[in-house]
C-alpha positions as CSV (number, residue, x, y, z in Angstrom):
1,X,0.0,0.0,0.0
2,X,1.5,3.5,-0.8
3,X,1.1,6.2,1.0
4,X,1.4,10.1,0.4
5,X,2.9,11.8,3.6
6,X,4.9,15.0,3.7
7,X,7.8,15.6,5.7
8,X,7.7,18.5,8.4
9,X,3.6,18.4,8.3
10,X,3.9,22.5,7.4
11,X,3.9,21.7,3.4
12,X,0.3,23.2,3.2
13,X,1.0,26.1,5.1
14,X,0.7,29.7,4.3
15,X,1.4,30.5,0.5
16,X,2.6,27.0,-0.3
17,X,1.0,24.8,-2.8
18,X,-0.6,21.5,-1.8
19,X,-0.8,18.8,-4.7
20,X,-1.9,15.3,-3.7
21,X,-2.3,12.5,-6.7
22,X,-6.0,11.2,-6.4
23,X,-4.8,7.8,-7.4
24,X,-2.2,7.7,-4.7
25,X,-5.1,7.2,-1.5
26,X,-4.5,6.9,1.3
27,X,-2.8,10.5,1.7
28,X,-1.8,12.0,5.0
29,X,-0.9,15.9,5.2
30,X,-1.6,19.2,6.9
31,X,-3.4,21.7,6.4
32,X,-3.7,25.1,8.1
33,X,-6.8,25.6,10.7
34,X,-7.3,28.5,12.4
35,X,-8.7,27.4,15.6
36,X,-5.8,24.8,16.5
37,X,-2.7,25.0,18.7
38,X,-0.1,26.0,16.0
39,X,-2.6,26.9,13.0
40,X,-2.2,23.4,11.6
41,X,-4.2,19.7,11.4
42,X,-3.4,16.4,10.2
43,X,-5.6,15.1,7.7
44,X,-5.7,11.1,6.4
45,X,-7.7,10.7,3.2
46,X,-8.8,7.4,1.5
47,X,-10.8,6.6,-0.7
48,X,-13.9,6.0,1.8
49,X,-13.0,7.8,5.0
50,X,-12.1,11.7,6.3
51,X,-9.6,11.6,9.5
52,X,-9.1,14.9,10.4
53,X,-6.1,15.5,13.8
54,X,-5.9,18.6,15.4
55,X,-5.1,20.4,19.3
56,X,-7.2,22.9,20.9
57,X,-6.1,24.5,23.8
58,X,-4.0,21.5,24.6
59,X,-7.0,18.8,23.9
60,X,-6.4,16.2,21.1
61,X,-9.3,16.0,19.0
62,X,-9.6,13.1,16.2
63,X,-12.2,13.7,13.6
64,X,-13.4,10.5,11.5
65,X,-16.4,11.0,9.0
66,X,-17.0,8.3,5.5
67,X,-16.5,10.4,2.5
68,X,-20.4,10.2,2.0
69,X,-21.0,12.3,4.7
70,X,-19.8,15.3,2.5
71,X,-21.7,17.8,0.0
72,X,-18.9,17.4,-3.3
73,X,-15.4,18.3,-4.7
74,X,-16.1,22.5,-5.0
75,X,-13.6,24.7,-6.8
76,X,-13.2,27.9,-5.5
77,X,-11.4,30.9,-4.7
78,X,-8.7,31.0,-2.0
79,X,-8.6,33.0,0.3
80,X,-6.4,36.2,0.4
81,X,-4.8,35.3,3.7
82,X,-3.4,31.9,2.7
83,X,-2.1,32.7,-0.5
84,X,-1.2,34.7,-3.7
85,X,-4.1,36.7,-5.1
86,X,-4.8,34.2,-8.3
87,X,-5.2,31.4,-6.4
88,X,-7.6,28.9,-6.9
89,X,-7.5,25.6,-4.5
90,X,-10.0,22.2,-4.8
91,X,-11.6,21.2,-1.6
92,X,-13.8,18.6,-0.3
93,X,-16.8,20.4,1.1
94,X,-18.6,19.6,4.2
95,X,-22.1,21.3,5.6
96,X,-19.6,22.7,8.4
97,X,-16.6,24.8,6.9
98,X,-14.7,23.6,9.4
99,X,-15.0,20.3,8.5
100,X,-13.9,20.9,4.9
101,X,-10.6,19.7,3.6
102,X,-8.1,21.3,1.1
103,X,-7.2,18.9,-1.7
104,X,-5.4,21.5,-4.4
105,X,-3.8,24.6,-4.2
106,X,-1.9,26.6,-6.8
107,X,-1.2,30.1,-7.6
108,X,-2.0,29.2,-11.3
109,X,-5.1,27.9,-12.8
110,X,-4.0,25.6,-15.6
111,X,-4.6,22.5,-13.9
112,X,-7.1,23.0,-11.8
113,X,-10.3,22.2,-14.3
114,X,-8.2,18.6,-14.6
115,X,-7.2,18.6,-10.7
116,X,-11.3,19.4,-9.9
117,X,-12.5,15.9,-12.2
118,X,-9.7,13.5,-11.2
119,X,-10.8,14.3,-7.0
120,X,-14.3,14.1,-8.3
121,X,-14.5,10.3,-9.9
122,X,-11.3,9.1,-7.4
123,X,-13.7,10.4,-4.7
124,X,-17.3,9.4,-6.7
125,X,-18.5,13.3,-5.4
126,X,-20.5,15.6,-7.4
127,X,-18.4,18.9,-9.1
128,X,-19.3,21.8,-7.4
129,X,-18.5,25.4,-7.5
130,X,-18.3,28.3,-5.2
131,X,-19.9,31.5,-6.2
132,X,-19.1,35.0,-5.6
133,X,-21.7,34.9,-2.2
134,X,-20.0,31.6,-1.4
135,X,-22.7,29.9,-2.0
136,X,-22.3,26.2,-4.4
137,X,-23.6,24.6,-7.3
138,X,-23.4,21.8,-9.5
139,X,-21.4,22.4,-12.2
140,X,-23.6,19.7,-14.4
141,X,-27.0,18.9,-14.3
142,X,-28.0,15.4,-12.4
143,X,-30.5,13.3,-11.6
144,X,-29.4,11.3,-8.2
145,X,-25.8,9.9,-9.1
146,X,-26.3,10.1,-12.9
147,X,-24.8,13.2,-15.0
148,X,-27.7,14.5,-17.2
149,X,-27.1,15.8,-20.6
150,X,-28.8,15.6,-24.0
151,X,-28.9,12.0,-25.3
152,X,-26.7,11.0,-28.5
153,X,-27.6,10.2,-31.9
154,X,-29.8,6.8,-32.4
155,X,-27.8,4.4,-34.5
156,X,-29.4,1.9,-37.5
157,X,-30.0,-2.0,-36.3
158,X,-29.9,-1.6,-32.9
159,X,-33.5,-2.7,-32.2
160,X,-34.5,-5.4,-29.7
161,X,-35.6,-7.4,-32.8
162,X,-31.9,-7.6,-34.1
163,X,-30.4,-10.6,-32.3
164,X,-33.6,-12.9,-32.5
165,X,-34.2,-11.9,-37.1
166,X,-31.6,-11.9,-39.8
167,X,-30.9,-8.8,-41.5
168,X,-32.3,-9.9,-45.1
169,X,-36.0,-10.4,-43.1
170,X,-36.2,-7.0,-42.0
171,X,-35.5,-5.8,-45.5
172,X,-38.1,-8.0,-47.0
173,X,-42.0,-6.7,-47.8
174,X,-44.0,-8.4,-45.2
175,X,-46.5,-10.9,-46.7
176,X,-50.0,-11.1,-48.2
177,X,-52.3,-11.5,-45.7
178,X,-53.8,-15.9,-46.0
179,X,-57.1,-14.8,-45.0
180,X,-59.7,-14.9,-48.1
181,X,-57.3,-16.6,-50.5
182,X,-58.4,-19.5,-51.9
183,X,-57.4,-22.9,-50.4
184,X,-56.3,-25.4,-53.1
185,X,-57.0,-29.2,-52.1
186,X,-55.1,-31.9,-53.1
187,X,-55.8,-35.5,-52.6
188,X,-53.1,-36.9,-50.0
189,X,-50.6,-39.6,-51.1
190,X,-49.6,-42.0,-48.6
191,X,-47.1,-44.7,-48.8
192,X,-47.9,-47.6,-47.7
193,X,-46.0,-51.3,-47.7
């Protein structure tokens, strides 16, 4: 099993960029949090569970919710505190902000559209995105855990009817109909010894 950790716990810090591989789970790293002793937590990730370490006024605190238990993958704004003024981090939103963990940051944008999908399906959470009143949204239209979206082309011979008729049948005129045609009899042979 491989494991992402970082060194010093203080990568994520204050105007550093945090990059984690989504096909690397389980991660362990920290994050800044206001409220704790030092302005850091440790956070585990996998691919089903949320562990979230921290200290508060000297009390140890361990935080362990499933990954179901939050909203989506949201990309947003950072804020101007934490970093440069462009940049733009990936998080795993929970109803309580507090709760919510950092999964991206850079000071440039150019991967985070590819960054925001890969922590979406490795994590199987809807894409979500922060508005200007930091409210979300979806970023696609769904019905429960299927991505709506208008439906493709039909394509030829791909009717229920195809696997049980050959293909020279369904070209062929259907019949006249036997009823009212006249019924020639014939006298039966039969071979007997």
């Amino acid at each position: 099993m491989s494991r992402q950790t970082e060194p010093g716990g203080a990568a994520a810090g204050i105007g550093a960029a945090l990059r984690l591989d989504p096909t690397h789970l389980p991660a362990r790293y920290s994050a800044p949090d206001k409220g704790a002793d030092g302005g850091q937590r440790s956070i585990d990730l996998s691919a089903s569970r949320v562990v979230i370490r921290r200290t508060a006024s000297g009390a140890r605190m361990k935080l362990q919710l499933p990954v179901s238990a939050y909203r989506g993958v949201a990309v947003r704004l950072a804020e101007p505190a934490q970093a440069q003024a462009d940049a733009v981090e990936v998080v795993l939103v929970h109803a309580d902000p507090g709760l919510s963990v950092p999964l991206f940051s850079a000071g440039d944008t150019a991967d985070v559209v590819a960054e925001w999908q890969r922590w979406g399906s490795a994590l199987a959470m809807p894409l979500l995105i922060s508005q200007p009143d930091g409210s979300l949204s979806e970023a696609f239209a769904r019905m429960g855990g299927v991505a709506l979206g208008k439906p493709g082309p039909r394509r030829r011979r791909r009717s229920a009817l195809r696997a049980r008729r050959p293909q020279a049948l369904m070209r062929r005129r259907p019949g006249r109909a036997v009823a009212g045609q006249p019924v020639h009899r014939e006298r039966e042979i039969i071979a007997r010894n």
